[in-house]
Every structure is written in C-alpha cells, then in structure tokens.
N, C-alpha and C positions, 0 to 999 in steps of 0.2 A: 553802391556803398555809401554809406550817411558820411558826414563831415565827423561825427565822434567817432567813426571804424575808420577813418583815413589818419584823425589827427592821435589814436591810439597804437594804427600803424606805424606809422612815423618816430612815434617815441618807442617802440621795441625795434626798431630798423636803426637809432640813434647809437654813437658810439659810446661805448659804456669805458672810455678809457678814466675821464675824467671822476666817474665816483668809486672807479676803482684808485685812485691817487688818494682822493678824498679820504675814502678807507682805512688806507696805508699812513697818509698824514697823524689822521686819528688813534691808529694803533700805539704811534712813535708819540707820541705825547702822551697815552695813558703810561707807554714801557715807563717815557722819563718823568712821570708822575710819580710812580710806584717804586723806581728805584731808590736806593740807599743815598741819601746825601753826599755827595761829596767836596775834593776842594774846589773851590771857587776861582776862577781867573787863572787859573793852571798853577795854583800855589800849593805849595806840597801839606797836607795835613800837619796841626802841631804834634807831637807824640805827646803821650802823658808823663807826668812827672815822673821820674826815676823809679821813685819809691810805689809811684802806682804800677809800676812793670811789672809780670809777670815775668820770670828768668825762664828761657825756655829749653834751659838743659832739665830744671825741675817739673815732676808730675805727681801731683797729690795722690792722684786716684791709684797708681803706683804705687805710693809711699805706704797710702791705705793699705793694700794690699800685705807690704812687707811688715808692715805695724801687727795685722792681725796673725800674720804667722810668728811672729819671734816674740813679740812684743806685752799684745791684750792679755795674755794668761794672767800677767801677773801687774800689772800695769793699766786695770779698770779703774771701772767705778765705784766697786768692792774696798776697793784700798786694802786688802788680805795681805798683799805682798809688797808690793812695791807704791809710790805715790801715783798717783792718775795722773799721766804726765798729758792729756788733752788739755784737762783744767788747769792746770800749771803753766801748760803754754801762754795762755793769756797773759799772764802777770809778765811775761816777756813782750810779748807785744804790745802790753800798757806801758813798758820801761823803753819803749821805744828801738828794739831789737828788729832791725831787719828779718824778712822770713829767709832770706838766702842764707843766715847765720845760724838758724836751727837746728842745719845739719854738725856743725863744728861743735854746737852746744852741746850733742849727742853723743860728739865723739869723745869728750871728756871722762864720760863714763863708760863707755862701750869699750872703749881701746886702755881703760888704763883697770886694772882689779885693785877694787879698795878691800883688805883684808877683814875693814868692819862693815862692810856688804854681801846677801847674799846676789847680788847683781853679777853674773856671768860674764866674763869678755869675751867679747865676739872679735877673731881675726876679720881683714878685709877678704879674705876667702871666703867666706861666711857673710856677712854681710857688709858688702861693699862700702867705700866711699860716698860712690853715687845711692846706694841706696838711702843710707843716713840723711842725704841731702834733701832724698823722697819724701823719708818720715819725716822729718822737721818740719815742709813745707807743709804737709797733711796734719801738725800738728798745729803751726803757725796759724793753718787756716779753720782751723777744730774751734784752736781754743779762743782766736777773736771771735769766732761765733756765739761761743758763749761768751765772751764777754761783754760782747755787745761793740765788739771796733770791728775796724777793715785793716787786716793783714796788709793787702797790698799798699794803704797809708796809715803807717803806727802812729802813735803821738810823737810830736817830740821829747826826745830822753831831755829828763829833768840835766841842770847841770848841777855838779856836786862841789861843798864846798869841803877839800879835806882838813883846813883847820877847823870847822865847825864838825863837820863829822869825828874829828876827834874826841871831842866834850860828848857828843852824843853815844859813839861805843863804850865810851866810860861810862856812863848813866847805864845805859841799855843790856850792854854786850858782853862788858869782859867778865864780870863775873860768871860765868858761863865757859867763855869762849878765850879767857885768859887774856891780859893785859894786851901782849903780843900778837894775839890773834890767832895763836897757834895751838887751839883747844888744849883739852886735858880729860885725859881716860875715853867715857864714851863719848864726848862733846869733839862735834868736828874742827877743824882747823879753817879760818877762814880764808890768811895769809896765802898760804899756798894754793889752795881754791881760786883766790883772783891771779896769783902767777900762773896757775896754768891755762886759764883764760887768756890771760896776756900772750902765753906761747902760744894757744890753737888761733890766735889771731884776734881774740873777740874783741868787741869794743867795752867799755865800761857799761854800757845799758845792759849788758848782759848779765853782770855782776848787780846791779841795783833789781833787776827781774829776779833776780834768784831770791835777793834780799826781802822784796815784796814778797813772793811765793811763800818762804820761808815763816815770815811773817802774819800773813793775811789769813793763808791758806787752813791751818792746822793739819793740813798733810803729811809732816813731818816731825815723824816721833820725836816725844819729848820736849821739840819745840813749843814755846806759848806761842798762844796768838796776841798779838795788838790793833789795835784798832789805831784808827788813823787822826782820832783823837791821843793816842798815849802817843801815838808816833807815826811822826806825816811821813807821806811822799817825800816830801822835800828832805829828810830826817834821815831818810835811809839813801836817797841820793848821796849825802853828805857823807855818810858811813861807806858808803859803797867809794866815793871819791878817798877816802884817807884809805879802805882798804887796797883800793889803787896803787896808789903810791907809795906804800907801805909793804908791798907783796918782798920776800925773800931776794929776789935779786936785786932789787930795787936798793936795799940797804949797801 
C-alpha cells in the first residue's frame, strides 16, 4: 500500500464528529441570519403609536364584504342614488377622524330615518353594531387610499376657532342653512347634525370631515362646491368649532 492509500485511509477512518458540529454551527448562524429582527438586550419591542394601531376587534375585508351586500347598490361611483361614501371617507380622515369612528359615523344615518331621505334604516338585527364598525374601517381604509393618506395615521384635526367660525357661517352658510343653523325647507339643518355627533360620541374632526365633504366633494345635492381658495381648511374648522358649541343642547 503507497503512503497516499494509507494517508487517504486514515482520513475516511477519521472521526467525522467535528464537521459534523461545524455543519450544525453553520446552519444556526445562517437560521439567525435570516431570521426577523428582533428586540435587542431582552428589551421588549416599542409598540407603534396609537393611531398607527390596527383595533383588532375591526376587519375591513369583513366590512368589504357587508358594504357590497347592503350598501354598493346605491352607494357607488355612479352617484344615481346616494353619495360615494369610499370618496367621502377621505375628507374624514384628512379632518383627522380616527378609523375606529367610522363606524359611529355610520350609525347616524343607519339607525336614525331622515324623512328627506330615501336612505333606509337598518335595525341592529340587520346590520349589526359590529358590522358598521367593519364598514367604516373598509371605508376609513378605501378612502385614505384615494386620498392619498394612511388611515392607521390621519393628520391632525385642524383646531377650530368658534368665534371666528362665527363670521365665517355668516359669510358662507346661513343663507342657505339659516342663521341658526337649523336649515329651511329642503336645506338641511346643521345644528342638530353636530348634536347628534355629540351624542354618538364623535369627536369634532367628524363634524369639520363632513364640512369638507360637503364642501369639496360636489356629492351632495344642491350643495356648491368651494375651493380652498374661497374657503380653507382652516375656515371650515372654525365653522365646524362654532357649530360645536352651538348644537341644540348646548344652548
């Protein structure tokens, strides 16, 4: 036998424990290569801000769902029947409207029948609490996409000033929508519109959201549009703060 068939011997006669560790070492470094970041020093992850939350009693894809059955017929793109409340949603979540509030916002109309609507009331039988909560977030999230924001961080709500939004409904508004605020014939009431906001819990950006929709949009019959030259953001904030504090119980 030559010295290369003895020292070739030897090395398959060798114990193979050692490149089997090698191996194993090398596996466990690629796992902790490839895995997910995490925290550092056994320090617990920060969470994300509030408003970046997802609420995980809500499910868009859900919400989707219950929008397309009760909802799209009348509630598109078409604008035939009722306003495209996807696109509408944005002007909410530019006015700084949490998405967990869309559902509340929904229920203003759902649960209450306006006699100059042909808008149906739906009991909670029918369509739940929870479901409401569903579509609001599927719409929260709809319509920041077209607007171009993130739902889960809205801007912040303008603050309003309502002695200045005083002067500005009087320029703007009341002609229309009556000194008081509490329309005249087919002109809706605004007053009570923001009390019942008030009652379903909402915050004011909710009322300033509507005011931009109303506004911006031309969605809604009859309404003009303004632009943001005849009348800012800041303008309807203001309107939207004096309608605040001016709603029916308030007095």
């Amino acid at each position: 036998m030559t010295k290369l068939h003895r020292r070739r011997q030897r090395m398959d006669n060798a114990p193979r424990a050692p490149l089997a560790l090698a191996a194993a070492v090398a596996a466990l470094m690629l796992a902790q290569f490839l895995a997910p970041a995490g925290p550092a020093n056994g320090q617990e992850q920060d969470a994300l801000p509030a408003a970046q939350q997802t609420p995980g009693s809500l499910d868009a894809e859900q919400g989707r769902e219950t929008f397309l059955k009760y909802c799209s017929a009348c509630h598109n793109e078409l604008r035939k029947v009722g306003p495209y409340l996807a696109g509408g949603a944005g002007y909410f979540v530019q006015a700084g409207l949490p998405a967990r509030d869309f559902g509340s916002l929904l229920a203003r109309k759902v649960r209450n029948k306006d006699a100059t609507s042909v808008m149906p009331r739906f009991n909670p039988d029918e369509v739940s609490s929870a479901d409401l909560d569903n579509i609001g977030y599927f719409l929260a999230q709809t319509g920041a996409g077209l607007a171009g924001l993130d739902h889960r961080n809205p801007p912040a709500p303008l603050i309003g000033s309502a002695e200045a939004g005083a002067g500005s409904y009087a320029r703007h508004c009341q002609i229309c929508h009556s000194p008081d605020a509490m329309g005249k014939e087919s002109v809706p009431p605004l007053a009570p519109e923001a009390a019942l906001m008030q009652e379903l819990g909402l915050p004011a950006s909710a009322l300033h959201g509507l005011l931009l929709w109303a506004c911006r949009s031309g969605d809604l019959e009859q309404m003009p549009v303004y632009s943001s030259g005849d009348l800012s953001d800041q303008e309807l904030a203001d309107i939207a703060a004096w309608l605040w504090e001016t709603t029916p119980e308030a007095e």
